[in-house]
N, CA, C and O atoms as a MOPAC input file, in Angstrom:
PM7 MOZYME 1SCF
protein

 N     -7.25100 1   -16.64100 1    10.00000 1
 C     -6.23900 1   -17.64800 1    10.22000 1
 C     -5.22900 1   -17.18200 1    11.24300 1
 O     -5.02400 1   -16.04500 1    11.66700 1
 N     -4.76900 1   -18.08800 1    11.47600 1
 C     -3.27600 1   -17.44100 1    12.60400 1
 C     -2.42100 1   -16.93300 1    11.77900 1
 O     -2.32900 1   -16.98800 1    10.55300 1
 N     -1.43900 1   -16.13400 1    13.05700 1
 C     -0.39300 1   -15.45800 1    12.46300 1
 C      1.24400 1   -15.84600 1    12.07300 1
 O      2.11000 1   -16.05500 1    12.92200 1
 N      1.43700 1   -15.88600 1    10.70900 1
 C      2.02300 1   -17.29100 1    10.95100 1
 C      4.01200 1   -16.43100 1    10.75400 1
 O      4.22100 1   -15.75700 1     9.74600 1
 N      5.07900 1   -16.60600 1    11.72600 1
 C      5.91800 1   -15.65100 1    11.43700 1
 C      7.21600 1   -16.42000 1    10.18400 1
 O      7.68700 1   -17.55500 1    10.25900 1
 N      7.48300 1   -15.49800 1     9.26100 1
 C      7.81800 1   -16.17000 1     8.24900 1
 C      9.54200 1   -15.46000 1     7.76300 1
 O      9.88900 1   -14.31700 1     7.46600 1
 N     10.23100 1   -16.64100 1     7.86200 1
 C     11.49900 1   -16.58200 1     8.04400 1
 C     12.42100 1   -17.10900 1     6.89000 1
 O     12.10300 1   -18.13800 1     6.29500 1
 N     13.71300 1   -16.32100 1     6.52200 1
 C     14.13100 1   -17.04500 1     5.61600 1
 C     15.57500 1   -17.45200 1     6.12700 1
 O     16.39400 1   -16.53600 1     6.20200 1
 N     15.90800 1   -18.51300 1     6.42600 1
 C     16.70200 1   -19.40500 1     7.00500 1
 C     18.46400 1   -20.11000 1     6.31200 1
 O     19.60000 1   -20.26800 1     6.76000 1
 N     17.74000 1   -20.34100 1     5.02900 1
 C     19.11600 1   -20.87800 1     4.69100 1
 C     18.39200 1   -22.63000 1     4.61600 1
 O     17.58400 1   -23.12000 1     5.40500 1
 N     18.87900 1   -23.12900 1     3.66400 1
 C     19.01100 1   -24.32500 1     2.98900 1
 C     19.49300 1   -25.41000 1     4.56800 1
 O     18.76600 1   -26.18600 1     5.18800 1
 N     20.71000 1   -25.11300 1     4.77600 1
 C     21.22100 1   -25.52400 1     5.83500 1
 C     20.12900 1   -25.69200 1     7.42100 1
 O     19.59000 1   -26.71000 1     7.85700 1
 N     20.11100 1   -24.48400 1     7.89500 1
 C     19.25400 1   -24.34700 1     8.64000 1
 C     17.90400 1   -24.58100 1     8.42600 1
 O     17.26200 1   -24.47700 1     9.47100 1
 N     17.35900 1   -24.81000 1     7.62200 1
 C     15.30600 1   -25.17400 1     6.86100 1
 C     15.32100 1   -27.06000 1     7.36100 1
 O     14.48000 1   -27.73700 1     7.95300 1
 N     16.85600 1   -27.44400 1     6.71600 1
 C     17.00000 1   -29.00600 1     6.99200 1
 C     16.66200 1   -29.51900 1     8.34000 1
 O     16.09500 1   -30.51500 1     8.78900 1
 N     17.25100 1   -28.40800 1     8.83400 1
 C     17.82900 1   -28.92900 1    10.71000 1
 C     16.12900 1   -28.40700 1    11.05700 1
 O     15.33500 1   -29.26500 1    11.44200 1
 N     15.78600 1   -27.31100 1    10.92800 1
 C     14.12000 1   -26.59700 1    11.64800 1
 C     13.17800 1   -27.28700 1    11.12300 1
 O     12.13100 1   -27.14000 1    11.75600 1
 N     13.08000 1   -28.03700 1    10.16400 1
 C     11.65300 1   -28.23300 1     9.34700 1
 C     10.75600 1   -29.28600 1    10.41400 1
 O      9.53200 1   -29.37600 1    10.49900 1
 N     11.65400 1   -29.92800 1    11.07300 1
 C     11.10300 1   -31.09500 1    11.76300 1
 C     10.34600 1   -30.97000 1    13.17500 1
 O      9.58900 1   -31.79700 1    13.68400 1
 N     10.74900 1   -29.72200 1    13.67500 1
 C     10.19500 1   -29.10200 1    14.43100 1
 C      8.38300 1   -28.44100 1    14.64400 1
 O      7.88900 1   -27.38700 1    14.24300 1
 N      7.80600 1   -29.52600 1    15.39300 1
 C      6.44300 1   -29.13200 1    15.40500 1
 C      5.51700 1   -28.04800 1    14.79100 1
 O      4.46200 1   -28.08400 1    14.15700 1
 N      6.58500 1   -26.78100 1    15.37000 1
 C      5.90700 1   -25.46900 1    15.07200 1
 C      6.51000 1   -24.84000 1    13.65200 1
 O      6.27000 1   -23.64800 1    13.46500 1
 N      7.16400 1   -25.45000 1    12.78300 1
 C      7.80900 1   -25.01800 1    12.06800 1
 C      7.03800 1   -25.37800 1    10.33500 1
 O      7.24500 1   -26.49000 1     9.85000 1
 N      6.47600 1   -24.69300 1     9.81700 1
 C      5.73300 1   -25.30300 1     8.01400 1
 C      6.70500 1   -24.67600 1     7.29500 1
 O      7.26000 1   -23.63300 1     7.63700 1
 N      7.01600 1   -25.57900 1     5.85200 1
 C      7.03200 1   -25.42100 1     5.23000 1
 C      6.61800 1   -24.08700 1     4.39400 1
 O      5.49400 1   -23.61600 1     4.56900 1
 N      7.47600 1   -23.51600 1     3.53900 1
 C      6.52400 1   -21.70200 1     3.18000 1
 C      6.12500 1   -22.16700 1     1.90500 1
 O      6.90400 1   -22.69000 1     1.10800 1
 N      5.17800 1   -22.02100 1     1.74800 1
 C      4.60900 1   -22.39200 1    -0.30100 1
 C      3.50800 1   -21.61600 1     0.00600 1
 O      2.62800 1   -21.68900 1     0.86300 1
 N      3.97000 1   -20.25200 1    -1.61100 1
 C      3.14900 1   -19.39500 1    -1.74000 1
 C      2.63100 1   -19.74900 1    -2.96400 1
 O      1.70400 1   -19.00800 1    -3.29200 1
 N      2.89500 1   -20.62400 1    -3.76800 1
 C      2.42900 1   -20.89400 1    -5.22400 1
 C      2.38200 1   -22.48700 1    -5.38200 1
 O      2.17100 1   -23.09800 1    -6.43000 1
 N      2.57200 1   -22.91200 1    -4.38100 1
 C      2.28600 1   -24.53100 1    -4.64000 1
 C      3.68500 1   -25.46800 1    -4.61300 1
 O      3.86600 1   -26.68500 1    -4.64400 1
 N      4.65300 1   -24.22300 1    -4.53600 1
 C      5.70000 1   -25.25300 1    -4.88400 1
 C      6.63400 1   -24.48100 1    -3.45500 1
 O      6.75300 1   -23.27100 1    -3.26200 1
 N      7.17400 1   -25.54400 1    -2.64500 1
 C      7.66700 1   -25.39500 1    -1.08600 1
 C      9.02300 1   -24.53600 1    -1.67900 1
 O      9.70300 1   -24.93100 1    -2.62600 1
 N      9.25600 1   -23.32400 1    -0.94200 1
 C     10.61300 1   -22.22600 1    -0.86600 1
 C     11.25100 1   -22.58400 1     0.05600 1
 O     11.13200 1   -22.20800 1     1.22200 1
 N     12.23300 1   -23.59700 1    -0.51800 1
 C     13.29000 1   -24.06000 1     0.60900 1
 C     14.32300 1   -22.96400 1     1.12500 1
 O     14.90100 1   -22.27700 1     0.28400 1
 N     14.49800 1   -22.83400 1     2.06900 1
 C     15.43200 1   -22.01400 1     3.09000 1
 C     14.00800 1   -20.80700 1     3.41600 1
 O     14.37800 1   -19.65200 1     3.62600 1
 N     12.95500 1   -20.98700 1     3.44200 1
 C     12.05700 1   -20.45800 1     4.31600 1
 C     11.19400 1   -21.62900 1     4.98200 1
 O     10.98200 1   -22.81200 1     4.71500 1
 N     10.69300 1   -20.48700 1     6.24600 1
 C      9.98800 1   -21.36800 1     7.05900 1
 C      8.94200 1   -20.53300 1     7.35700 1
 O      9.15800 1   -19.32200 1     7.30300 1
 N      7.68800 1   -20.99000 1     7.70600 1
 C      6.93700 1   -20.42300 1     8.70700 1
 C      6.97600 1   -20.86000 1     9.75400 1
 O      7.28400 1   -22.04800 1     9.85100 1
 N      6.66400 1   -20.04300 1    11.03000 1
 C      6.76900 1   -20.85400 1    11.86200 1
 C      5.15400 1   -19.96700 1    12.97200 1
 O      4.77200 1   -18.82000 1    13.20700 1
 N      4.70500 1   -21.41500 1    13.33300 1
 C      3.28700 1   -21.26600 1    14.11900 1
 C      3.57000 1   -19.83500 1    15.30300 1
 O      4.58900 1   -19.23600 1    15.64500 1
 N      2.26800 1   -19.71500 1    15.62800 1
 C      2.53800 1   -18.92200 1    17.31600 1
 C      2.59100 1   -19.67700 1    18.18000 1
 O      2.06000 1   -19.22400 1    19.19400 1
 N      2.97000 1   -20.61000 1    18.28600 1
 C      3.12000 1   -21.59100 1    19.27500 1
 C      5.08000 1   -21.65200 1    19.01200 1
 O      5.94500 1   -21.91600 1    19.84700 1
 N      5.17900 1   -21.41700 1    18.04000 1
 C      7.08900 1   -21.40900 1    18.19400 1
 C      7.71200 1   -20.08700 1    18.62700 1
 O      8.88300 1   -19.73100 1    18.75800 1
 N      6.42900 1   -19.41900 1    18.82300 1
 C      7.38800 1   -17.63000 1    19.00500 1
 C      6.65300 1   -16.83900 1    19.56700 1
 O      6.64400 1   -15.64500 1    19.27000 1
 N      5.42600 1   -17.68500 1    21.06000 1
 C      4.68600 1   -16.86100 1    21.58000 1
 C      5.79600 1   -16.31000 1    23.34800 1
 O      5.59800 1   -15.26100 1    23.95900 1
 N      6.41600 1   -16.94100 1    23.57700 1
 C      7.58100 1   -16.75100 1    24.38000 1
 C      8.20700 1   -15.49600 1    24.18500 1
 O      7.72900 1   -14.71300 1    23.36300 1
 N      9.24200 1   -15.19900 1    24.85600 1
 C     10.23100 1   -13.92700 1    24.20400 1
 C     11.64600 1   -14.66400 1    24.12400 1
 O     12.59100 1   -13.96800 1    23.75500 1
 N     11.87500 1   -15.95100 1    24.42200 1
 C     13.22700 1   -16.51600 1    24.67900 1
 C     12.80300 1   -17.26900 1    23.02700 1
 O     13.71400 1   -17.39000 1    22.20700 1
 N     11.75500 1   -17.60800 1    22.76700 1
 C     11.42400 1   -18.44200 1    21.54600 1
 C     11.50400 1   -17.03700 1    20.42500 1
 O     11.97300 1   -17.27300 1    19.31100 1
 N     11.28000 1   -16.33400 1    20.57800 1
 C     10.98000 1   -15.26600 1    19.36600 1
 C     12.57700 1   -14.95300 1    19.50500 1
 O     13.01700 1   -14.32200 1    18.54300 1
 N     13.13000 1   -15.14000 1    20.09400 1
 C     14.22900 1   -14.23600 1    19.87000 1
 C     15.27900 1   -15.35900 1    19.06200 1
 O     16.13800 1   -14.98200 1    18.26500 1
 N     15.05800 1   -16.71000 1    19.39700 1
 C     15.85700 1   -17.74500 1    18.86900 1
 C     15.57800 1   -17.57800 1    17.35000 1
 O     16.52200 1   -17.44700 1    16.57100 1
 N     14.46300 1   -17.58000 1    16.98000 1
 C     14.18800 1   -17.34600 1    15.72800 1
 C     14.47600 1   -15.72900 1    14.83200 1
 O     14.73000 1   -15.58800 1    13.63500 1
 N     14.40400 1   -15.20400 1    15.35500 1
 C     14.90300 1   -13.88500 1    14.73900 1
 C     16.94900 1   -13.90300 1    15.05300 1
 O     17.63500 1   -13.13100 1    14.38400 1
 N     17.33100 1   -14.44100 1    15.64400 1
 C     18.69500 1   -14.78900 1    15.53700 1
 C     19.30900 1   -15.41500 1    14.48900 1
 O     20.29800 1   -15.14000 1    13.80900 1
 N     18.33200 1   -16.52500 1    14.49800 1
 C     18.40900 1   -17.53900 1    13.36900 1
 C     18.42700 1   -16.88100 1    11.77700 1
 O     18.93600 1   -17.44700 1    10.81000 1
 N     17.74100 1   -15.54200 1    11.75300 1
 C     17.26800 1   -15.18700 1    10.77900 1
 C     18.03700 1   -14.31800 1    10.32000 1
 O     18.22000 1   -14.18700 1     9.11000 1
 N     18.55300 1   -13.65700 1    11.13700 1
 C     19.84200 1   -12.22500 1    11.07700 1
 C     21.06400 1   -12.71300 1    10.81600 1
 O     21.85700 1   -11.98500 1    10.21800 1
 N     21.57500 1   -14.46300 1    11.34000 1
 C     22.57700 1   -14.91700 1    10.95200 1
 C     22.86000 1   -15.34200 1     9.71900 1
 O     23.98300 1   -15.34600 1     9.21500 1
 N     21.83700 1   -15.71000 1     9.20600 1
 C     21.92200 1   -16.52300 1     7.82600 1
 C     21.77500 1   -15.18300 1     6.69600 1
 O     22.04200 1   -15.09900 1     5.49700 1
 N     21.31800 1   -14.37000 1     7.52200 1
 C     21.19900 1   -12.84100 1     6.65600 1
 C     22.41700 1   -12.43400 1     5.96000 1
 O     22.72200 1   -12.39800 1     4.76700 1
 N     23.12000 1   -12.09300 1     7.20600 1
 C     24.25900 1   -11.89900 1     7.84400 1
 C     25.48200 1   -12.55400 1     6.75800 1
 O     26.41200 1   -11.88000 1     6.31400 1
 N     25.29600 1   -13.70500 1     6.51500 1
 C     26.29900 1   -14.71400 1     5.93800 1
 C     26.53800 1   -14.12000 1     4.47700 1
 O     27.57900 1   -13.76300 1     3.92500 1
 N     24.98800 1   -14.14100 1     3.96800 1
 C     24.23600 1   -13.80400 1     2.68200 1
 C     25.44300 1   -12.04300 1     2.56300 1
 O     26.29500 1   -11.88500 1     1.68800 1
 N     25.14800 1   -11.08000 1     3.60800 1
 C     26.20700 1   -10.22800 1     3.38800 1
 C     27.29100 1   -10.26700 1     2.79400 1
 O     27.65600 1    -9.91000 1     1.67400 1
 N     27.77900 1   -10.73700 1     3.65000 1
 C     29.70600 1   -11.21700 1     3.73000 1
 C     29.67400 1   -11.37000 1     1.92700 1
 O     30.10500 1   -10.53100 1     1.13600 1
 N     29.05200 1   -12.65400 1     1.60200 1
 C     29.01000 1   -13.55500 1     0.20000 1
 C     28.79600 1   -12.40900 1    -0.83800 1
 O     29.63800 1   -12.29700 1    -1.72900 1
 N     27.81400 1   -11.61200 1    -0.79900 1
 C     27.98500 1   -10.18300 1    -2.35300 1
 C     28.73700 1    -9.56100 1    -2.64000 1
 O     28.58200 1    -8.80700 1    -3.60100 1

């Protein structure tokens, strides 16, 4: 199968990305893990695209910090 890169986003941000072509839904047991995404190689075969998404990913990280 392809390689699919798998991100955890935030509730907020999953809303705004999901709609996005290259972007699935993550369900490892049948039931969809909202504030993750996968996202195709077609959303992150670029280096300007991979990097949007790993930004995306460090910020919402990031937030998750601050909050413990």
């Amino acid at each position: 199968g392809d390689s699919l890169l798998m991100l955890r986003v935030g509730e907020e941000n999953y809303q705004k990305e999901i709609s996005k072509e290259v972007c699935l839904p993550m369900d490892f047991t049948g039931r969809v893990m909202r504030g993750y995404l996968f996202v195709t190689p077609d959303g992150f075969d670029l280096e300007d695209d991979l990097e949007y998404w790993i930004k995306l990913a460090l910020s919402y990280n990031e937030e998750l910090l601050k909050h413990s």
